[in-house]
mmCIF file of the N, C-alpha and C atoms, coordinates in Angstrom:
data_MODEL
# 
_entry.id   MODEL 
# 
loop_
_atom_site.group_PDB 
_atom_site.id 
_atom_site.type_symbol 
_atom_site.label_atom_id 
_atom_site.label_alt_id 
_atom_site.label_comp_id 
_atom_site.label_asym_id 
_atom_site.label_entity_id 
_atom_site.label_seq_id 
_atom_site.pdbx_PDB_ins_code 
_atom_site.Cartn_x 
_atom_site.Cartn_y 
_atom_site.Cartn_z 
_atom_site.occupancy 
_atom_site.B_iso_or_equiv 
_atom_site.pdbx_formal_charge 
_atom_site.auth_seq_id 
_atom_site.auth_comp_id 
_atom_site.auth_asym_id 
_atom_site.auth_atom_id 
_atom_site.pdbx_PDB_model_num 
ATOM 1   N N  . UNK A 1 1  ? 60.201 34.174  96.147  1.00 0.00 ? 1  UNK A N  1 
ATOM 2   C CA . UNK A 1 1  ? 60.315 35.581  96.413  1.00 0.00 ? 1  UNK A CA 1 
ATOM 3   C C  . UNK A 1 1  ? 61.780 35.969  96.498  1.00 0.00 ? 1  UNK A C  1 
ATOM 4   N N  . UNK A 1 2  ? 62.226 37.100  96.189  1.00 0.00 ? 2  UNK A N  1 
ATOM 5   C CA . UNK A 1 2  ? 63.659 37.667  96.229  1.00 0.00 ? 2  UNK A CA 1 
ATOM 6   C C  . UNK A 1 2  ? 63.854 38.124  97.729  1.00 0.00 ? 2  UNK A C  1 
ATOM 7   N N  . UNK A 1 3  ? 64.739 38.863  97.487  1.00 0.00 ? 3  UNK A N  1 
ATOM 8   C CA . UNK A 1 3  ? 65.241 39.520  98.902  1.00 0.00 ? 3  UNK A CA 1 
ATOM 9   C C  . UNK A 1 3  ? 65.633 40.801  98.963  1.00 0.00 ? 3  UNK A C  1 
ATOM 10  N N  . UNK A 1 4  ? 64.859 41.641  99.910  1.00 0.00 ? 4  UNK A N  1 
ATOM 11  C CA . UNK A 1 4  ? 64.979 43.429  99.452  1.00 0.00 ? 4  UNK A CA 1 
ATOM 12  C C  . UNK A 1 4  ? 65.780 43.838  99.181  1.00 0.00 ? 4  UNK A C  1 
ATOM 13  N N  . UNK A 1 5  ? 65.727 44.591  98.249  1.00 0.00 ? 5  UNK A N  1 
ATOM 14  C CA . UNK A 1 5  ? 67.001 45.010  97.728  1.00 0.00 ? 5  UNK A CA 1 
ATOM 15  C C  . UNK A 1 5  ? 68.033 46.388  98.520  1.00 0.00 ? 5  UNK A C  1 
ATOM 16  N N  . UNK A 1 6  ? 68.749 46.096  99.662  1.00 0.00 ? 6  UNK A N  1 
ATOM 17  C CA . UNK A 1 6  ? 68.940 47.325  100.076 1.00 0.00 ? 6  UNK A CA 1 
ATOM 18  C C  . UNK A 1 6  ? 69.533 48.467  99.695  1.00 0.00 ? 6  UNK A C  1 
ATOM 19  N N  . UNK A 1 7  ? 70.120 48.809  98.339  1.00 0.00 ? 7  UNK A N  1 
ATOM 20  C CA . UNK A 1 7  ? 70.099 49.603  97.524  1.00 0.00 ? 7  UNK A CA 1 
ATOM 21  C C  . UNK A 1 7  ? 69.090 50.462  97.223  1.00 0.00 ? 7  UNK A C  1 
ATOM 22  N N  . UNK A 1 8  ? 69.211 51.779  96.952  1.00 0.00 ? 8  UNK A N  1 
ATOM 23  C CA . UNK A 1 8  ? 68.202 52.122  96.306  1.00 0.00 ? 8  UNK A CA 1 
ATOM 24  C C  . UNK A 1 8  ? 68.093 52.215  94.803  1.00 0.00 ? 8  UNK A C  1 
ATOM 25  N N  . UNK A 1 9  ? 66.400 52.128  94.387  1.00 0.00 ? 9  UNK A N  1 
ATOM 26  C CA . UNK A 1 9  ? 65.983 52.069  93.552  1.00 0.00 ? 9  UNK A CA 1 
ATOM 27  C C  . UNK A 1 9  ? 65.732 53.201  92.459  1.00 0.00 ? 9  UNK A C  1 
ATOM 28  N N  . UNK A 1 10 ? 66.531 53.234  91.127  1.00 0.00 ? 10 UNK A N  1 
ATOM 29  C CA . UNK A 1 10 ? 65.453 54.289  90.700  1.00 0.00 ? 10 UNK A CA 1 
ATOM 30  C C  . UNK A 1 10 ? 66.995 55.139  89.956  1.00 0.00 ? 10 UNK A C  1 
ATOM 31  N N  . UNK A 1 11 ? 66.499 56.042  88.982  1.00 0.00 ? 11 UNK A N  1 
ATOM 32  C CA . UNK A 1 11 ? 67.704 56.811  88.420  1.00 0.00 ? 11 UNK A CA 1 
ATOM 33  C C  . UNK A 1 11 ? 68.547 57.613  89.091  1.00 0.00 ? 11 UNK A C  1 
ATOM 34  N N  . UNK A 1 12 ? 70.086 57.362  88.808  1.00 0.00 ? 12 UNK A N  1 
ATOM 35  C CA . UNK A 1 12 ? 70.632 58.698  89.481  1.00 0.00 ? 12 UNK A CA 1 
ATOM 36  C C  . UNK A 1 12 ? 70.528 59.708  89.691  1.00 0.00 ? 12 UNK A C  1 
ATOM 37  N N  . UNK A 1 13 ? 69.536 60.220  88.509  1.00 0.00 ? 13 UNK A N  1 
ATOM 38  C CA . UNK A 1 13 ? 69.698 61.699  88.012  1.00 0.00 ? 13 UNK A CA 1 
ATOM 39  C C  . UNK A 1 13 ? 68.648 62.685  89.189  1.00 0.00 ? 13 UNK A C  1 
ATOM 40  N N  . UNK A 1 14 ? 67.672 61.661  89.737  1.00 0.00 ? 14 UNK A N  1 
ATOM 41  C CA . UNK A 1 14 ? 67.228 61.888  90.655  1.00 0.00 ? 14 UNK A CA 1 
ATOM 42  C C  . UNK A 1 14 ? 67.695 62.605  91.895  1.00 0.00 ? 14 UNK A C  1 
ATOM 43  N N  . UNK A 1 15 ? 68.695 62.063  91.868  1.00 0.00 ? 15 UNK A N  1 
ATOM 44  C CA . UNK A 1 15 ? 69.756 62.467  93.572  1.00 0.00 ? 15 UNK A CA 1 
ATOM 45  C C  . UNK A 1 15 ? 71.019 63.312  93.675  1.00 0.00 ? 15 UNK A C  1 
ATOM 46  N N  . UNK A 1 16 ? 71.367 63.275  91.599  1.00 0.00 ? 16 UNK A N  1 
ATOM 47  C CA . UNK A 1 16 ? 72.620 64.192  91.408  1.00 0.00 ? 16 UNK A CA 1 
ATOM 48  C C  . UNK A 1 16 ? 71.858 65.625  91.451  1.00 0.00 ? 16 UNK A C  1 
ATOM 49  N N  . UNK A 1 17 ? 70.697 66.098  91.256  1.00 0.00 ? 17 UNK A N  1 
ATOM 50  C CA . UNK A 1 17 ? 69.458 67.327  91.259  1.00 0.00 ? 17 UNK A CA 1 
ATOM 51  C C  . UNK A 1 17 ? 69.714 68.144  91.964  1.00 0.00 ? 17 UNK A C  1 
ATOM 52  N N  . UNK A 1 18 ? 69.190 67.061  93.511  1.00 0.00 ? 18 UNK A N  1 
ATOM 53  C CA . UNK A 1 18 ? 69.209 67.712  95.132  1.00 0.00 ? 18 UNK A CA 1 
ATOM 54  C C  . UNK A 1 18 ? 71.097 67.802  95.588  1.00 0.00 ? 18 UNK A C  1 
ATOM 55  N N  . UNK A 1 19 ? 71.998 67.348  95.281  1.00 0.00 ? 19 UNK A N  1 
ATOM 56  C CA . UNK A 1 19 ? 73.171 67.434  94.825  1.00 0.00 ? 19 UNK A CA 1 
ATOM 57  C C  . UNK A 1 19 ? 73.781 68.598  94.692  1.00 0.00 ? 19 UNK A C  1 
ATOM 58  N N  . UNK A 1 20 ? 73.539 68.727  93.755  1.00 0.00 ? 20 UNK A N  1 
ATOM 59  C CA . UNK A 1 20 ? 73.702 70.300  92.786  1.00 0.00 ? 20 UNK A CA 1 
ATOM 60  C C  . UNK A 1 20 ? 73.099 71.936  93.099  1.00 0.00 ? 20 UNK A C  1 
ATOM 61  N N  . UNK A 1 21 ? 71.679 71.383  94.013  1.00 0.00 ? 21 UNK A N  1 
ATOM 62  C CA . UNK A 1 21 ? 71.173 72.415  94.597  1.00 0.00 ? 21 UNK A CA 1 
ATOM 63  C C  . UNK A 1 21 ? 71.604 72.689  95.638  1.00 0.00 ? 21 UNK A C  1 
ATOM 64  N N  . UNK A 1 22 ? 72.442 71.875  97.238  1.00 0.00 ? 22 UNK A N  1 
ATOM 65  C CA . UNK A 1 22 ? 72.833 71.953  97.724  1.00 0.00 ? 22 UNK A CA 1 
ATOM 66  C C  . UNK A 1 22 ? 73.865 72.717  97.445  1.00 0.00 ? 22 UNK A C  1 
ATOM 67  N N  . UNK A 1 23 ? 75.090 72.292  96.337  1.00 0.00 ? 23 UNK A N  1 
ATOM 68  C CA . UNK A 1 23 ? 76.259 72.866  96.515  1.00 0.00 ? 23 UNK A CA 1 
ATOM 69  C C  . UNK A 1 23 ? 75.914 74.240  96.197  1.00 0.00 ? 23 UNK A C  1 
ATOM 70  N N  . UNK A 1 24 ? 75.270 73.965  95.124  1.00 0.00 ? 24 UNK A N  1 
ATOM 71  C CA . UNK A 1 24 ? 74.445 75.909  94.555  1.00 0.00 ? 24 UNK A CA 1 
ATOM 72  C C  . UNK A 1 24 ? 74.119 76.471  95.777  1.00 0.00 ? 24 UNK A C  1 
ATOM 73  N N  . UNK A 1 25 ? 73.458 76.233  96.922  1.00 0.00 ? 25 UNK A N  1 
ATOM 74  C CA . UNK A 1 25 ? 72.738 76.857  98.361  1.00 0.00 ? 25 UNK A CA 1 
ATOM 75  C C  . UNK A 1 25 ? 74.443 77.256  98.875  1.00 0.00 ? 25 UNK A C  1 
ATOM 76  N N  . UNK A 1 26 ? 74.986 76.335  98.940  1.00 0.00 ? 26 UNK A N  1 
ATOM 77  C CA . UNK A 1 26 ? 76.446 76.280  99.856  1.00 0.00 ? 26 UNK A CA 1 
ATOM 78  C C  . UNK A 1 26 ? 77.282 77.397  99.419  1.00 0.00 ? 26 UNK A C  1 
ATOM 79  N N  . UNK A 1 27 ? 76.803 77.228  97.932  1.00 0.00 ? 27 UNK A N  1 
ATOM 80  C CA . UNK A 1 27 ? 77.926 78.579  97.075  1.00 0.00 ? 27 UNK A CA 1 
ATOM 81  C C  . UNK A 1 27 ? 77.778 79.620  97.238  1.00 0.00 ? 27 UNK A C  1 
ATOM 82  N N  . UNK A 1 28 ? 75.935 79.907  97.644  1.00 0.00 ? 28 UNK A N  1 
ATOM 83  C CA . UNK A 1 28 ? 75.987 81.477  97.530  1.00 0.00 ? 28 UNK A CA 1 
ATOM 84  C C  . UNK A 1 28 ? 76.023 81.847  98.989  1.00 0.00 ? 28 UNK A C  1 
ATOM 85  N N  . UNK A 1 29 ? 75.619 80.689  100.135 1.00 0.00 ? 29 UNK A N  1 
ATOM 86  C CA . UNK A 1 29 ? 75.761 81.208  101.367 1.00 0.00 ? 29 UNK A CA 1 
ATOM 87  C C  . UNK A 1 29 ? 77.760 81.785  101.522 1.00 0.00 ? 29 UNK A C  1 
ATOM 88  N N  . UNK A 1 30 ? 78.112 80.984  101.300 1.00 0.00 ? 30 UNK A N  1 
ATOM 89  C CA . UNK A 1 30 ? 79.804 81.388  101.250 1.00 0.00 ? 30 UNK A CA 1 
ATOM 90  C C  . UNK A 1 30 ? 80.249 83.258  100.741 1.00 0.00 ? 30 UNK A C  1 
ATOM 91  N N  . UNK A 1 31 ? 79.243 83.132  99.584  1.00 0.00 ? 31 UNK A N  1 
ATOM 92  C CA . UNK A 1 31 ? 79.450 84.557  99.138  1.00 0.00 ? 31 UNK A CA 1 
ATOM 93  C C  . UNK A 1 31 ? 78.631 85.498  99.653  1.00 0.00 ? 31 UNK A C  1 
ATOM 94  N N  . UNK A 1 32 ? 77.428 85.263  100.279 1.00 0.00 ? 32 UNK A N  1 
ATOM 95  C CA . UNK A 1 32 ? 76.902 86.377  101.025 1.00 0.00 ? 32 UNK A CA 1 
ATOM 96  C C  . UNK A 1 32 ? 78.002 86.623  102.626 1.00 0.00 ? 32 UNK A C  1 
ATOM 97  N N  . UNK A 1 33 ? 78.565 85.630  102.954 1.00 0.00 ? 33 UNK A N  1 
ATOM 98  C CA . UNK A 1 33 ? 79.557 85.851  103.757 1.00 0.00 ? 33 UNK A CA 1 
ATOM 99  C C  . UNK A 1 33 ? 80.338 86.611  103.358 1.00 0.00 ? 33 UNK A C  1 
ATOM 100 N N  . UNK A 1 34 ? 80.659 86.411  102.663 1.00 0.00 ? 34 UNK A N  1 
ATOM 101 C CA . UNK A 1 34 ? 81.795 86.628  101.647 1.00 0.00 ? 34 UNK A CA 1 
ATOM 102 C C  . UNK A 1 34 ? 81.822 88.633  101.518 1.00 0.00 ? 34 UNK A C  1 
ATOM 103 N N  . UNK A 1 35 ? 80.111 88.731  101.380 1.00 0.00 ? 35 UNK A N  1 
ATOM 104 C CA . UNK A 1 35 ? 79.821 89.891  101.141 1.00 0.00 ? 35 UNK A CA 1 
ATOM 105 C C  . UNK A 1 35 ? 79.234 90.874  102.327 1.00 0.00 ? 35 UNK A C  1 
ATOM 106 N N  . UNK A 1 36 ? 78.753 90.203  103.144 1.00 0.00 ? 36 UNK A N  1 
ATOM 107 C CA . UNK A 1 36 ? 78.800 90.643  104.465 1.00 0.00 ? 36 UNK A CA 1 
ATOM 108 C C  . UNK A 1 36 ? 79.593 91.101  105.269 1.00 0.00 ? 36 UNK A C  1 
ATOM 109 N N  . UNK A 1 37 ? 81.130 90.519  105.102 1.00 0.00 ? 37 UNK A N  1 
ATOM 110 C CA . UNK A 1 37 ? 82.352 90.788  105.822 1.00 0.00 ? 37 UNK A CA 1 
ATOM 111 C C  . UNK A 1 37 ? 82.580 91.732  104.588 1.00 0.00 ? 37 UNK A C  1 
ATOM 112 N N  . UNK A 1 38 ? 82.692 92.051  103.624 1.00 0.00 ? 38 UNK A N  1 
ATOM 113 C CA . UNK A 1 38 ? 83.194 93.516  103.084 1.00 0.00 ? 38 UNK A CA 1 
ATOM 114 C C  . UNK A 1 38 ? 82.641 94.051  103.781 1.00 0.00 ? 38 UNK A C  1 
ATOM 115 N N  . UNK A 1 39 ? 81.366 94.593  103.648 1.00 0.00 ? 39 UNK A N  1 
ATOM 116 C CA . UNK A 1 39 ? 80.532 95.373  104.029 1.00 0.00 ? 39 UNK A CA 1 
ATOM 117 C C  . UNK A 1 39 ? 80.498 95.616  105.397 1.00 0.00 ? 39 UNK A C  1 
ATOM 118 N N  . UNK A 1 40 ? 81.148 95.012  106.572 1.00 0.00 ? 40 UNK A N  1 
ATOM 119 C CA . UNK A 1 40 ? 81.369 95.670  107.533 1.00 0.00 ? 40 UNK A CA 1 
ATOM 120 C C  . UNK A 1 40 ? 83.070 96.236  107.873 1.00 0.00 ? 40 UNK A C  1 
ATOM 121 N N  . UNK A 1 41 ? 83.512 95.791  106.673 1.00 0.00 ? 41 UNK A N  1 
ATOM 122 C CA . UNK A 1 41 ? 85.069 95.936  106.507 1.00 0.00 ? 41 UNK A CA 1 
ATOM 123 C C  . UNK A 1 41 ? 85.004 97.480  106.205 1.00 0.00 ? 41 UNK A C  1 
ATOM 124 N N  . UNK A 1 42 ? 83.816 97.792  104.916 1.00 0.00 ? 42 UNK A N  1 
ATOM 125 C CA . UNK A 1 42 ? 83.731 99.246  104.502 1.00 0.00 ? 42 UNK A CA 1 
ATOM 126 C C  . UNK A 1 42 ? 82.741 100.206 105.512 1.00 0.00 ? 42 UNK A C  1 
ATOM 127 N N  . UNK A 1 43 ? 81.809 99.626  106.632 1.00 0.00 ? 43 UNK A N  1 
ATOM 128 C CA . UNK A 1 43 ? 81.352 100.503 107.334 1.00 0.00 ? 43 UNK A CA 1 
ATOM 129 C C  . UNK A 1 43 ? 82.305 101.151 108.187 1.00 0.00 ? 43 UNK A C  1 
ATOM 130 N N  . UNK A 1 44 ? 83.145 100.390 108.757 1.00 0.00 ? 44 UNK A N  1 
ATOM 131 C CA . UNK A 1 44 ? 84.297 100.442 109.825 1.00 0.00 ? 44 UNK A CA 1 
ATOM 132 C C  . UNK A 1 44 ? 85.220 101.307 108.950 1.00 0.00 ? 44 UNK A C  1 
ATOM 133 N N  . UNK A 1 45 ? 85.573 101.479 108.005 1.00 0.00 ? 45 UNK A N  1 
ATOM 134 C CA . UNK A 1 45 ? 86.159 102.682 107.603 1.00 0.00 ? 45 UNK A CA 1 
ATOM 135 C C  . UNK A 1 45 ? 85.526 103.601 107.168 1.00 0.00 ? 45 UNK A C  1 
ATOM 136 N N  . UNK A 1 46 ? 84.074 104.026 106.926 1.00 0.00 ? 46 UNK A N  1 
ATOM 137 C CA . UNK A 1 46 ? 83.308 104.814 106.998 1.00 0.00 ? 46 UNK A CA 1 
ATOM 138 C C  . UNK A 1 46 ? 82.683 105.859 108.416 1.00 0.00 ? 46 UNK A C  1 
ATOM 139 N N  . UNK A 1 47 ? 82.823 104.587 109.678 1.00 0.00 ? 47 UNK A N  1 
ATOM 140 C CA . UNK A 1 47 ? 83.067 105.177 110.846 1.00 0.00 ? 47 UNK A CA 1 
ATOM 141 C C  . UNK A 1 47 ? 84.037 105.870 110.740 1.00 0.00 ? 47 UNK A C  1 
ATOM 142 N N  . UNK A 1 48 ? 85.170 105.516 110.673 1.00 0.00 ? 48 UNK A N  1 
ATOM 143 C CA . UNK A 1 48 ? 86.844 106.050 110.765 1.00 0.00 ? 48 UNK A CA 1 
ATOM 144 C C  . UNK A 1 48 ? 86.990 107.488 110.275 1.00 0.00 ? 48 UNK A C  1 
ATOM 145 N N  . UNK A 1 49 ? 86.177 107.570 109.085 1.00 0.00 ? 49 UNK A N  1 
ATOM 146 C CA . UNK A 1 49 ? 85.847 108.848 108.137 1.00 0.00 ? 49 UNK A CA 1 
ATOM 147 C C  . UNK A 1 49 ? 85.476 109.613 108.958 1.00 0.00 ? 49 UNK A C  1 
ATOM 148 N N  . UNK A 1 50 ? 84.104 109.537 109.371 1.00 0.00 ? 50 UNK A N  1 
ATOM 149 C CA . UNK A 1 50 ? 82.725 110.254 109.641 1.00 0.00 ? 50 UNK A CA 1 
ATOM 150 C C  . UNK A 1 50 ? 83.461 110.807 111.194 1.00 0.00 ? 50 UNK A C  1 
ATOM 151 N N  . UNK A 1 51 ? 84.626 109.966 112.133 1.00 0.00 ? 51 UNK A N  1 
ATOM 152 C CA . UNK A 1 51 ? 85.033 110.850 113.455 1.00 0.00 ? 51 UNK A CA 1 
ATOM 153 C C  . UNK A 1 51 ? 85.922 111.408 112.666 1.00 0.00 ? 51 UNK A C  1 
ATOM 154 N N  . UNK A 1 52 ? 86.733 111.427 111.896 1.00 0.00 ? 52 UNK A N  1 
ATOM 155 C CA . UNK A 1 52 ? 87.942 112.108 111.834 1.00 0.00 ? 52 UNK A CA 1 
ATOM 156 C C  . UNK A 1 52 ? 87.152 113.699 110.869 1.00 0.00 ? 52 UNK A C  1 
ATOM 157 N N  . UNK A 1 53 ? 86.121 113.414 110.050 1.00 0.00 ? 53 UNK A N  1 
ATOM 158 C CA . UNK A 1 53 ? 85.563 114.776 109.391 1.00 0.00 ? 53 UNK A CA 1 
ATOM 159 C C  . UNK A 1 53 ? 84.763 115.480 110.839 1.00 0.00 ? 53 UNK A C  1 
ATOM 160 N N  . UNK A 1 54 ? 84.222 114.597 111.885 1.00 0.00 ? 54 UNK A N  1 
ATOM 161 C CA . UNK A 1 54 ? 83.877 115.395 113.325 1.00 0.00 ? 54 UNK A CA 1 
ATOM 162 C C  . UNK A 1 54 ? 84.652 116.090 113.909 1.00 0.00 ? 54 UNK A C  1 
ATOM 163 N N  . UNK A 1 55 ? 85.673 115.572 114.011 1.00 0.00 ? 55 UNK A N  1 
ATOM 164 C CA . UNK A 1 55 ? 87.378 116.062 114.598 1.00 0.00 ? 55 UNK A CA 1 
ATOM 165 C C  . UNK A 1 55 ? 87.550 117.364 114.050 1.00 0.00 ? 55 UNK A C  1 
ATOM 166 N N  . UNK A 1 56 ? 87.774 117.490 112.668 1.00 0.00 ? 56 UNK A N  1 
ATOM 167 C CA . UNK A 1 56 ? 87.792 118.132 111.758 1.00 0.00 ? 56 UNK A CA 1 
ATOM 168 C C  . UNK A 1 56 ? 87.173 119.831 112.117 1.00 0.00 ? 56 UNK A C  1 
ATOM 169 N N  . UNK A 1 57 ? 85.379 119.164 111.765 1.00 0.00 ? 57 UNK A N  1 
ATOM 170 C CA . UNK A 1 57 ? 84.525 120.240 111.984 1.00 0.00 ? 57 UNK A CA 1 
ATOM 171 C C  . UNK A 1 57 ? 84.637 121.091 113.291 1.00 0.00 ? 57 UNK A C  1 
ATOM 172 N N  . UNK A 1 58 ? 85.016 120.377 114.434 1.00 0.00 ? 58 UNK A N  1 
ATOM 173 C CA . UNK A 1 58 ? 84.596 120.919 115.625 1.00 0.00 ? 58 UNK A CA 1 
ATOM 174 C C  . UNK A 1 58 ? 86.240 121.958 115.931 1.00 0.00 ? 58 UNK A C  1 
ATOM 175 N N  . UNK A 1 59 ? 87.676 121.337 115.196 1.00 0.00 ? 59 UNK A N  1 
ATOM 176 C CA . UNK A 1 59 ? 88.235 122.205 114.947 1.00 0.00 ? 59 UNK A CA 1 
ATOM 177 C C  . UNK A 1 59 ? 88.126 123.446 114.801 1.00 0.00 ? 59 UNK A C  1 
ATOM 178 N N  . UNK A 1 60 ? 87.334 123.193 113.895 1.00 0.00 ? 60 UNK A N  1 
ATOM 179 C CA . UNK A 1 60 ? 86.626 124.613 112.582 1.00 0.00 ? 60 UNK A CA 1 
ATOM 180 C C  . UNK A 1 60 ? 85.788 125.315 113.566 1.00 0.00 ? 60 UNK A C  1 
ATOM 181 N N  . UNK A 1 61 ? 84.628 125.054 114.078 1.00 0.00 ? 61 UNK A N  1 
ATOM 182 C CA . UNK A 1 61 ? 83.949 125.502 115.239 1.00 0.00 ? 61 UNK A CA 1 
ATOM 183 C C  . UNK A 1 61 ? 84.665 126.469 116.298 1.00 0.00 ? 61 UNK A C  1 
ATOM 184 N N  . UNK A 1 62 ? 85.638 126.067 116.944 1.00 0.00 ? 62 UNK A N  1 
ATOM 185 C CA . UNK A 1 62 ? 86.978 125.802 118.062 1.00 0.00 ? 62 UNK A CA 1 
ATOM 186 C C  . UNK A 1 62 ? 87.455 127.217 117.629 1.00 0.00 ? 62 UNK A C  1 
ATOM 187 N N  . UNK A 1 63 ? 87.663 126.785 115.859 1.00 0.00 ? 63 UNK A N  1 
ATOM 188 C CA . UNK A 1 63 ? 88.406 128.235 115.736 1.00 0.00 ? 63 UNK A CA 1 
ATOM 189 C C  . UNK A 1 63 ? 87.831 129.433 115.163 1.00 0.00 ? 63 UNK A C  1 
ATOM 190 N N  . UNK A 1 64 ? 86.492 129.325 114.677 1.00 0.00 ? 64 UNK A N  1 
ATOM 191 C CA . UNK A 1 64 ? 85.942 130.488 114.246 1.00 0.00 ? 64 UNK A CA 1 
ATOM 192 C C  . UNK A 1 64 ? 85.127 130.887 115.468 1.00 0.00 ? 64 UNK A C  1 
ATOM 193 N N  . UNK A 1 65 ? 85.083 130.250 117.054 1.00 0.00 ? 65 UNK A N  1 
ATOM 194 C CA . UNK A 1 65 ? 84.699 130.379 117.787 1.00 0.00 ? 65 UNK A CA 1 
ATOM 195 C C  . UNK A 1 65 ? 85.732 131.732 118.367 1.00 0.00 ? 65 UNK A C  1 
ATOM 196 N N  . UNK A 1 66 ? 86.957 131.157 118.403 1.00 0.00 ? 66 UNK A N  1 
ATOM 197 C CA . UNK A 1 66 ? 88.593 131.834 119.205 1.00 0.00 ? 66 UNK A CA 1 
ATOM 198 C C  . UNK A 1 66 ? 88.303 133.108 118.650 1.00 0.00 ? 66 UNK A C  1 
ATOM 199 N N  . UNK A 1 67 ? 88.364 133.032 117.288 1.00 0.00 ? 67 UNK A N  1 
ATOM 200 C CA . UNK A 1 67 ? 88.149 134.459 115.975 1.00 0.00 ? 67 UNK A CA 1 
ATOM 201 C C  . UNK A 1 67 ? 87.407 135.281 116.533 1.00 0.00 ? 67 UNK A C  1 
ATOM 202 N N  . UNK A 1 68 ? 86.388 135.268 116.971 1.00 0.00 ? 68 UNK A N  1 
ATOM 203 C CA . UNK A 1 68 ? 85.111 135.789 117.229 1.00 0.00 ? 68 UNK A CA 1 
ATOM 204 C C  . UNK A 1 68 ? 85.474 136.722 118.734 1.00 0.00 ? 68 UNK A C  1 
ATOM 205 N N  . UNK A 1 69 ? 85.705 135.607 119.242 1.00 0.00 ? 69 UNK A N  1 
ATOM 206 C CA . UNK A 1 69 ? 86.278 136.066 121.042 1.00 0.00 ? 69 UNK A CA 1 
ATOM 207 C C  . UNK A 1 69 ? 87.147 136.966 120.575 1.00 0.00 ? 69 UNK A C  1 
ATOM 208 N N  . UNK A 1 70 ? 88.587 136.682 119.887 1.00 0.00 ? 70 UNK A N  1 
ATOM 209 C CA . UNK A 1 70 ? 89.481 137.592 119.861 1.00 0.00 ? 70 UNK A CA 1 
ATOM 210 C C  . UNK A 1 70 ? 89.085 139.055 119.536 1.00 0.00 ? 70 UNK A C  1 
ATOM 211 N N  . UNK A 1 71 ? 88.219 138.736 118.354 1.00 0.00 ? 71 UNK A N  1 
ATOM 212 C CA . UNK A 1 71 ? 87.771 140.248 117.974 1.00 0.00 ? 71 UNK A CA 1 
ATOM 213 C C  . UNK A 1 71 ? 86.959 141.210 119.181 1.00 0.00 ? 71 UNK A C  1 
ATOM 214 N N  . UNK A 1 72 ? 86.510 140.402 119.805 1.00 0.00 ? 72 UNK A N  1 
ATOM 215 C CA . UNK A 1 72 ? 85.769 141.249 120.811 1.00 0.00 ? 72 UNK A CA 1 
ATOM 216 C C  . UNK A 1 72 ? 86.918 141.319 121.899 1.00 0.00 ? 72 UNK A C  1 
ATOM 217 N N  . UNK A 1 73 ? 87.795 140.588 122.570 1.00 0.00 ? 73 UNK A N  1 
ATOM 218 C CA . UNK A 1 73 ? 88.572 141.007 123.178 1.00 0.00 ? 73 UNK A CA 1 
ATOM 219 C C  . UNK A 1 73 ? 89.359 142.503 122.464 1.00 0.00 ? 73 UNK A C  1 
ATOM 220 N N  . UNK A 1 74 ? 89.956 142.497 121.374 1.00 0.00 ? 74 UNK A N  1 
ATOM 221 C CA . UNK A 1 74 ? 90.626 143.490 121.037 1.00 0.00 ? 74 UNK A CA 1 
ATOM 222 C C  . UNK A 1 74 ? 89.705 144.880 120.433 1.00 0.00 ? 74 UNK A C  1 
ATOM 223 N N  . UNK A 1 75 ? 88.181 144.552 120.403 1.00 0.00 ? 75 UNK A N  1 
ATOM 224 C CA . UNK A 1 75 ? 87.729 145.893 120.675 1.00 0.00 ? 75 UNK A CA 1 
ATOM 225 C C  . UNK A 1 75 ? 87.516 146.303 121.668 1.00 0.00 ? 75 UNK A C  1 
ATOM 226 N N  . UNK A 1 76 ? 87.262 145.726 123.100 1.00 0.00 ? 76 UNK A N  1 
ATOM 227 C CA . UNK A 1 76 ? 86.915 145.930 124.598 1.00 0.00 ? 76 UNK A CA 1 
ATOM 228 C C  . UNK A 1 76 ? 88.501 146.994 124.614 1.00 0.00 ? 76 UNK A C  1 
ATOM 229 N N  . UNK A 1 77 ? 89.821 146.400 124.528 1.00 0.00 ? 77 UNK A N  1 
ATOM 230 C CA . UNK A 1 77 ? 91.187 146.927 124.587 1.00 0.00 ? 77 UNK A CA 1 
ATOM 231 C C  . UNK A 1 77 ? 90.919 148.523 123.756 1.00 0.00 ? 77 UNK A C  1 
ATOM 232 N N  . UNK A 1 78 ? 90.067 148.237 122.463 1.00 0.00 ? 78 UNK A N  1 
ATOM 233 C CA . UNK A 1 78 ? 90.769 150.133 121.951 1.00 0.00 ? 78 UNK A CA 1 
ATOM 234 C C  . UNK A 1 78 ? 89.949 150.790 122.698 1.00 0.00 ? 78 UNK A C  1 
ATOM 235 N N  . UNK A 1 79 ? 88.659 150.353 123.246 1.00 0.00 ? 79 UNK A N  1 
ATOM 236 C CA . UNK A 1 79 ? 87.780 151.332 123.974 1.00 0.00 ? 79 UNK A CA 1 
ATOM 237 C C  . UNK A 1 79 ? 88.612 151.483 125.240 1.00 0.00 ? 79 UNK A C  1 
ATOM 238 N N  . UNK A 1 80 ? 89.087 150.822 125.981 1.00 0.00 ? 80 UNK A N  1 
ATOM 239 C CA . UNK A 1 80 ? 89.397 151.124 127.315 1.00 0.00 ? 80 UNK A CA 1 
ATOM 240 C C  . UNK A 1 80 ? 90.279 152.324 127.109 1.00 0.00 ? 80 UNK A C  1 
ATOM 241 N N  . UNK A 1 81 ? 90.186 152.934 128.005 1.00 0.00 ? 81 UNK A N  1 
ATOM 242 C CA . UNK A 1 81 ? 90.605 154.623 128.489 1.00 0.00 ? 81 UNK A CA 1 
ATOM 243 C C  . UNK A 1 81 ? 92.397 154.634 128.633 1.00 0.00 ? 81 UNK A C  1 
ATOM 244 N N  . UNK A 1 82 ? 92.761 155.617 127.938 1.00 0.00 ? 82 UNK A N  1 
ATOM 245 C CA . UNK A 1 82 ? 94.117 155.285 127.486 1.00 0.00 ? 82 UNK A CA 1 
ATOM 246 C C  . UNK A 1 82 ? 94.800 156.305 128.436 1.00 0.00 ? 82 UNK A C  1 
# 
């Protein structure tokens, strides 16, 4: 009788397969990283946007609000009794 062979048995091509699929798994996990960190790179300046067009609007609000007041202040003034 021989003696087991503790090597394994059997073609390479077998083990270069699972190999190849690994690094393939490894490659695209890297790039969904990859693509994940844009994508919160571009939300975070989409926040940045979305307060500064709030800023913006409530300006706008602020001042067609003032507009409004003023006009009624300066008609209360021509009515008052001269």
């Amino acid at each position: 009788m021989s003696a087991p062979n503790p090597t394994p048995s059997g073609s390479r091509f077998l083990y270069d397969s699972f190999d190849a699929a690994s690094a393939r798994i490894e490659a695209n996990e890297r790039v969904s990283k990859l693509q994940f960190a844009t994508l919160e790179q571009r939300l975070g300046r989409i926040e940045v946007m979305i307060e500064r067009l709030e800023r913006r609007l409530w300006l706008a609000v602020y001042g067609v609000v003032g507009v409004i007041l003023a006009q009624g202040v300066a008609s209360l003034l021509d009515m008052a009794p001269k």
